[in-house]
C-alpha positions as CSV (number, residue, x, y, z in Angstrom):
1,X,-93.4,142.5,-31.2
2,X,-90.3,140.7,-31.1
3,X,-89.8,137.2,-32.5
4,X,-88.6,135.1,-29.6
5,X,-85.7,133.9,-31.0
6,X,-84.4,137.2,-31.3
7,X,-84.1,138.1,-27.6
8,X,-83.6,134.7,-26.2
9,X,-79.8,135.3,-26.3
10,X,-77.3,133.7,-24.3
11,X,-77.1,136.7,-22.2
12,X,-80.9,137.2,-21.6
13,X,-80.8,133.7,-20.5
14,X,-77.6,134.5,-18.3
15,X,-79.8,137.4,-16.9
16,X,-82.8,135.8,-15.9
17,X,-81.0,133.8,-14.3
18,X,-79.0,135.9,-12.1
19,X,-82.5,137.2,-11.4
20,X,-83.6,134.0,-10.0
21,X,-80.8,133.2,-8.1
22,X,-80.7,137.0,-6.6
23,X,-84.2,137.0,-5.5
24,X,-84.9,140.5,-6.7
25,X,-84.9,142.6,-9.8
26,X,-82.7,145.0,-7.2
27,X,-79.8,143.1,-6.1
28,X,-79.4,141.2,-9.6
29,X,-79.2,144.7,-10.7
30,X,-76.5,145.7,-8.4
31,X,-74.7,141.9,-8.8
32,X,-74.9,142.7,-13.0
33,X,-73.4,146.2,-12.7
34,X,-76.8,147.6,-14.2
35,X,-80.2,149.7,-12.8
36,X,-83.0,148.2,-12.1
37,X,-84.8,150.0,-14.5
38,X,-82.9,148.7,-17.6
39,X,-83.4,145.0,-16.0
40,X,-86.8,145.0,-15.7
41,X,-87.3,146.9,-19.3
42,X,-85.2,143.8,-20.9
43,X,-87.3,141.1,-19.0
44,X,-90.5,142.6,-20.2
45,X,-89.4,142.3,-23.9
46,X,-88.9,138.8,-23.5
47,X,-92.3,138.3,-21.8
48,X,-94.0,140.5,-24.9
49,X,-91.9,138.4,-27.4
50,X,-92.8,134.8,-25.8
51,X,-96.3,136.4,-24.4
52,X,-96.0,135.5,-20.9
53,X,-95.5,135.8,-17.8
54,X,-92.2,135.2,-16.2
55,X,-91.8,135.9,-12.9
56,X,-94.3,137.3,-10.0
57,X,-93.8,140.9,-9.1
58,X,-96.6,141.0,-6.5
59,X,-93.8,141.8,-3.9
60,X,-90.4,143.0,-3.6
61,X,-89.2,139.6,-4.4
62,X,-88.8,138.2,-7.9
63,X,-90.5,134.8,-7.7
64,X,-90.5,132.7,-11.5
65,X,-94.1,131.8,-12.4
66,X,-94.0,128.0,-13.6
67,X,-93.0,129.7,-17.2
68,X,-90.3,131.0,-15.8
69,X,-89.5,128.0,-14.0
70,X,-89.3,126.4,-17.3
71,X,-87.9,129.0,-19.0
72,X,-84.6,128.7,-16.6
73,X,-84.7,124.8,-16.5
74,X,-84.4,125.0,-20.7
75,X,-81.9,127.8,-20.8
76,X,-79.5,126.7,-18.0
77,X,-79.1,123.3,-20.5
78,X,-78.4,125.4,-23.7
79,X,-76.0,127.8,-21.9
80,X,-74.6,124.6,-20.6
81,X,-74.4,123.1,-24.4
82,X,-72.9,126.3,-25.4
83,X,-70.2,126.1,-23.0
84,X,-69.5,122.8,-24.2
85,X,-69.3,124.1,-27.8
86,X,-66.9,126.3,-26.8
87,X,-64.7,123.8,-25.1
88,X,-64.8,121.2,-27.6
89,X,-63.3,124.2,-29.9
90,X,-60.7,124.9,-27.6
91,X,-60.3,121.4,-26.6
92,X,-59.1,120.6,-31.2
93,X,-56.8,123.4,-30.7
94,X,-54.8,122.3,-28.2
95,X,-55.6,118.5,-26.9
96,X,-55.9,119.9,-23.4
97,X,-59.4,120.9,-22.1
98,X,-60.0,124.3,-20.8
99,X,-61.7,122.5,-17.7
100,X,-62.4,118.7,-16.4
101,X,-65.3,118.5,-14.2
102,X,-64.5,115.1,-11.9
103,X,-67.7,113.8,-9.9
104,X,-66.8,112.0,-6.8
105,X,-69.0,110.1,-4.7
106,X,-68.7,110.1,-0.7
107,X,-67.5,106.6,-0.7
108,X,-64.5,107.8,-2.1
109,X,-61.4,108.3,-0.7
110,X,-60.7,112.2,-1.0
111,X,-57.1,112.1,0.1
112,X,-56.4,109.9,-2.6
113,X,-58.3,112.2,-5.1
114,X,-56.5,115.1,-3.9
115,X,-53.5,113.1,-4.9
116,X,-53.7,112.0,-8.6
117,X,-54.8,116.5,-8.8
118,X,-51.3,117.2,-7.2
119,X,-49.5,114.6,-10.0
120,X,-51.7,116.0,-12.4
121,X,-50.8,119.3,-12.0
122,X,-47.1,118.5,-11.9
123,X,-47.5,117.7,-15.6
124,X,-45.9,120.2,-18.8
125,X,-44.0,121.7,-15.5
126,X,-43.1,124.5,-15.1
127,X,-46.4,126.0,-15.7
128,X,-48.4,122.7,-15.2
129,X,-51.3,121.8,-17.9
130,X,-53.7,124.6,-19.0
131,X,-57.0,122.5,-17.8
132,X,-58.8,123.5,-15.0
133,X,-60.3,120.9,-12.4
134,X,-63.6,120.8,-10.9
135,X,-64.5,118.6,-8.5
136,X,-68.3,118.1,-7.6
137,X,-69.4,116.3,-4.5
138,X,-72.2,113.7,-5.1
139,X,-73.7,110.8,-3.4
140,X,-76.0,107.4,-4.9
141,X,-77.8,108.0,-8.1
142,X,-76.7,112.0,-8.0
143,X,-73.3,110.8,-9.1
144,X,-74.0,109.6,-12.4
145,X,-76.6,111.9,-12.7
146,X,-73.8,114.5,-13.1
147,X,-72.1,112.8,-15.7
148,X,-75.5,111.9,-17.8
149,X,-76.4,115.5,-17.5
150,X,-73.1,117.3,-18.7
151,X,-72.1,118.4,-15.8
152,X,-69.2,116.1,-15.0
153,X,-66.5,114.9,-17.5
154,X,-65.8,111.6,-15.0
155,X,-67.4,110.0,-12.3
156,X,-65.5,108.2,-9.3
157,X,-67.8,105.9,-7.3
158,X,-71.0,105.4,-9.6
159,X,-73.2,102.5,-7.3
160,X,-75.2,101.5,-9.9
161,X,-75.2,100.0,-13.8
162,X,-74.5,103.3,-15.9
163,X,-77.6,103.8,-18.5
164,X,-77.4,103.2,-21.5
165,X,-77.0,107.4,-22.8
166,X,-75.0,107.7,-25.6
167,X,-71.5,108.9,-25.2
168,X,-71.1,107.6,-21.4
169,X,-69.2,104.3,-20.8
170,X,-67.5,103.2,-17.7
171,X,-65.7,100.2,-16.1
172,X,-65.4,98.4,-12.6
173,X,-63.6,100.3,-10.0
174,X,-64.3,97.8,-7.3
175,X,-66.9,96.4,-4.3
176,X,-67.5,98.2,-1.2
177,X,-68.7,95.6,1.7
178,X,-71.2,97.6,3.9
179,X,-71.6,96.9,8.1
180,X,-74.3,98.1,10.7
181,X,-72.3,99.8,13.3
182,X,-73.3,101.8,15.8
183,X,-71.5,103.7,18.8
184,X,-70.9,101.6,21.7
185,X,-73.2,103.4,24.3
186,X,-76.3,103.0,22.0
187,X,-78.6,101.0,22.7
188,X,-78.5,98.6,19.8
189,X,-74.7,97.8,21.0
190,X,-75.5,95.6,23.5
191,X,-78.9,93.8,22.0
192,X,-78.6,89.8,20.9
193,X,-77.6,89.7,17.2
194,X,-78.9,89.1,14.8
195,X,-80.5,92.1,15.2
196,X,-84.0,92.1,13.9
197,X,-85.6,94.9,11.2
198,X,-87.9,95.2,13.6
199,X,-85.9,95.6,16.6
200,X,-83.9,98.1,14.2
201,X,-87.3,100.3,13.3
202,X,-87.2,101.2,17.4
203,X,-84.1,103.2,16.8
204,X,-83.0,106.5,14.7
205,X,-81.4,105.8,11.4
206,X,-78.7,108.0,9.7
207,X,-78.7,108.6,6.1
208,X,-77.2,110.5,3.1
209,X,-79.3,112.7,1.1
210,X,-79.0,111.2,-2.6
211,X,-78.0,114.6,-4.8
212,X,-79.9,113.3,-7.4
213,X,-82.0,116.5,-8.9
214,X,-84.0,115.2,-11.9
215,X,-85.2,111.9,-10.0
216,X,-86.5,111.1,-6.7
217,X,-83.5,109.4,-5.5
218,X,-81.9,106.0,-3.8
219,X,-82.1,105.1,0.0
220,X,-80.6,101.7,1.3
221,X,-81.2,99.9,4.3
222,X,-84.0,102.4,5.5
223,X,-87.3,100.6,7.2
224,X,-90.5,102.1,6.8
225,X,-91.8,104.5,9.9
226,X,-88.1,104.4,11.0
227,X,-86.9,108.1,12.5
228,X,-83.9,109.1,10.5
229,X,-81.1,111.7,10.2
230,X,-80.3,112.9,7.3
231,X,-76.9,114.1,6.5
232,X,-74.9,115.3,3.5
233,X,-72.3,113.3,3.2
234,X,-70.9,109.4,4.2
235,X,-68.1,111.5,6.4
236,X,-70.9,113.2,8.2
237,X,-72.9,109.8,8.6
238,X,-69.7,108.4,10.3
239,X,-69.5,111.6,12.5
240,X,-73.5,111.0,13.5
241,X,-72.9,107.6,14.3
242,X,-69.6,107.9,16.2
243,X,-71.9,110.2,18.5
244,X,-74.6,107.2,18.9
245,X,-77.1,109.9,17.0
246,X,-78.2,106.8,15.3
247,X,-77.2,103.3,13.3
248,X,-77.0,102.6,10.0
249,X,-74.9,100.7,7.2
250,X,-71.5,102.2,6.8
251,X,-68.5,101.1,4.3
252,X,-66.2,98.9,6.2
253,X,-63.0,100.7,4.5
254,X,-64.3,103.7,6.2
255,X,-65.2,102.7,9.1
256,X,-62.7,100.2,9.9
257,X,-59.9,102.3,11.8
258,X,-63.3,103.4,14.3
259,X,-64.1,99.8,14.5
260,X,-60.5,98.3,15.1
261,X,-60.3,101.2,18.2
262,X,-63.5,100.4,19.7
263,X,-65.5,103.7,18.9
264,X,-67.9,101.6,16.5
265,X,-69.0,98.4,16.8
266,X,-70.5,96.2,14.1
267,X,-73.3,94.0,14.6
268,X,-74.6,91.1,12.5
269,X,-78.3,91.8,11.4
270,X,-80.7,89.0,10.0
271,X,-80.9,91.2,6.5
272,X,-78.1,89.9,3.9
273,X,-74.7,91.2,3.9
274,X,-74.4,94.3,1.5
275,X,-71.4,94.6,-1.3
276,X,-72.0,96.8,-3.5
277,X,-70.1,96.9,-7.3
278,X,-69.5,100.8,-7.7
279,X,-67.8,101.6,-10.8
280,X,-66.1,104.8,-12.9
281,X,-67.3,106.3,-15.6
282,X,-66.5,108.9,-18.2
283,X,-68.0,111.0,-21.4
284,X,-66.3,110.4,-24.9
285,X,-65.4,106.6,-25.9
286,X,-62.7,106.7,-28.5
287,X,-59.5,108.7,-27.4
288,X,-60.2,110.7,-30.7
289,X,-62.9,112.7,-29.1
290,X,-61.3,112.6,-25.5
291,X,-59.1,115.6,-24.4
292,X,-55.7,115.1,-23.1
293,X,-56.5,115.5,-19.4
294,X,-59.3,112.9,-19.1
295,X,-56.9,110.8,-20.9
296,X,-54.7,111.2,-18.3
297,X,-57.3,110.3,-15.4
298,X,-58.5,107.7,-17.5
299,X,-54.5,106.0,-17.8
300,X,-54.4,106.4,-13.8
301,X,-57.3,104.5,-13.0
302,X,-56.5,101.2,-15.1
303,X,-53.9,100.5,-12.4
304,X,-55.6,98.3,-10.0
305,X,-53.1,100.2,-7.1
306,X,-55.1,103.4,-7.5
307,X,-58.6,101.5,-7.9
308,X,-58.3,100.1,-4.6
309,X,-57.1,102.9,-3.1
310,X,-59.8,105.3,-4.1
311,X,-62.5,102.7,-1.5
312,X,-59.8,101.8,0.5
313,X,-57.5,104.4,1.5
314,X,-60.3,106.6,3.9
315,X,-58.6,109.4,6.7
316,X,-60.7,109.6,9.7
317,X,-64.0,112.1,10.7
């Protein structure tokens, strides 16, 4: 039998996960340029070698047993901490890392994101620096989740006190005021303010999905027993509520050029008034052990100009 550490390789790991994602032995075959035959062979020496069983093949799918499951959760962090490996090495040789992952929450301007990447990429011109950047759509608690996780570099519009994980550090970015609007032929446009939580429970809320994975999530403003949409993204929750398919707490910054033209209207509710503190936060603390291109990101958001811009500076649905 084979000792497990001898075919738990970075590509086996790679490969069962292409199986998972595909759906069947088949079409990861055909996506990893190999038969089926020599895919299935290689997966049953890892089950003989860790002496179980890793995924169902009751039907034509490929379905991961729960040791599978785990299996894939523990190998997508060490391909992850490989990766990182890698760029760290790459990252001493040159100052510049190969790639920058940038979380950026839905409360944040996008325009203005888009940018600091096109003065970004104007630097070392001609050819521009050699770092590649991601940018990862997150909302509430799934923002800094991405950071604490590895899977962001820096993350713009973190609503919450960063935890105390080693290596992460951040700093105020500003406050956000929130306001209950809703379109102004619902129903809730017309009632006497201050509108009531349980005059609110009567109508559909919209919400965005938290992207959290590894914890349950954040909701605000939701009652219990209230019907509620829920939507992807803060742009989307402006889109539902500019159709009255619902009310909710929106930032003023973006809703403000809806509200000014009449197509939302704010109402005063007997709650408190929300302002929420959302900060940015990064991986590395000394600039020793940062590369040269969060450095850079890092320099652009001390000035308080492109702080306030990043909540402020919102385009419309």
């Amino acid at each position: 039998m084979q000792n497990p550490r001898n075919v738990l390789t970075p590509d086996a790991l790679a490969m069962l996960q292409a199986i998972a994602n595909a759906g069947s032995f088949a079409a990861a075959a055909r996506a990893l340029g190999v038969v089926p035959s020599a895919l299935t062979y290689r997966v049953r020496v890892i089950e003989e070698a860790l002496d179980v069983l890793l995924f169902d093949r009751s039907s034509r799918q490929a379905k991961a047993t729960q040791a599978g499951l785990e299996l894939l959760r523990a190998g997508e962090r060490l391909l992850s901490e490989i990766d990182a490996v890698a760029n760290r090495v790459k990252r001493v040789a040159t100052g510049w890392e190969p790639q920058l992952t940038i979380s950026v929450d839905s409360i944040i301007a996008k325009s203005v994101v888009m940018e600091l990447c096109e003065a970004f990429f104007a630097l070392e011109a001609p050819a521009g620096p050699p770092t590649r950047i991601k940018l990862r759509d997150e909302t509430l608690s799934g923002t800094l989740e991405s950071l604490v996780s590895g899977k962001a570099d820096l993350a713009l519009g973190v609503a919450m006190e960063p935890t105390t994980t080693a290596d992460v550090h951040s700093h105020p970015l500003g406050s956000v005021k929130f306001v209950y609007a809703v379109a102004p032929h619902h129903p809730l446009a017309a009632a006497p303010e201050p509108l009531s939580d349980a005059l609110l429970q009567r109508h559909r809320a919209v919400a965005v999905a938290d992207t959290a994975q590894r914890s349950a999530g954040l909701t605000f403003g939701l009652l219990g027993g209230q019907d509620v949409l829920t939507v992807a993204s803060m742009q989307a929750k402006l889109d539902a509520q500019l159709r009255g398919l619902g009310g909710g707490f929106v930032p003023e910054c973006m809703a403000r050029s809806y509200l000014q033209t009449g197509r939302l209207v704010a109402r005063k509710v007997a709650r408190p008034e929300r302002i929420v503190s959302v900060r940015y936060a990064w991986r590395g603390a000394s600039a020793a052990s940062q590369g040269r291109a969060l450095q850079w990101w890092l320099a652009q958001l001390e000035s308080p100009t492109t702080r306030s811009a990043l909540l402020a500076q919102h385009r419309g649905v």
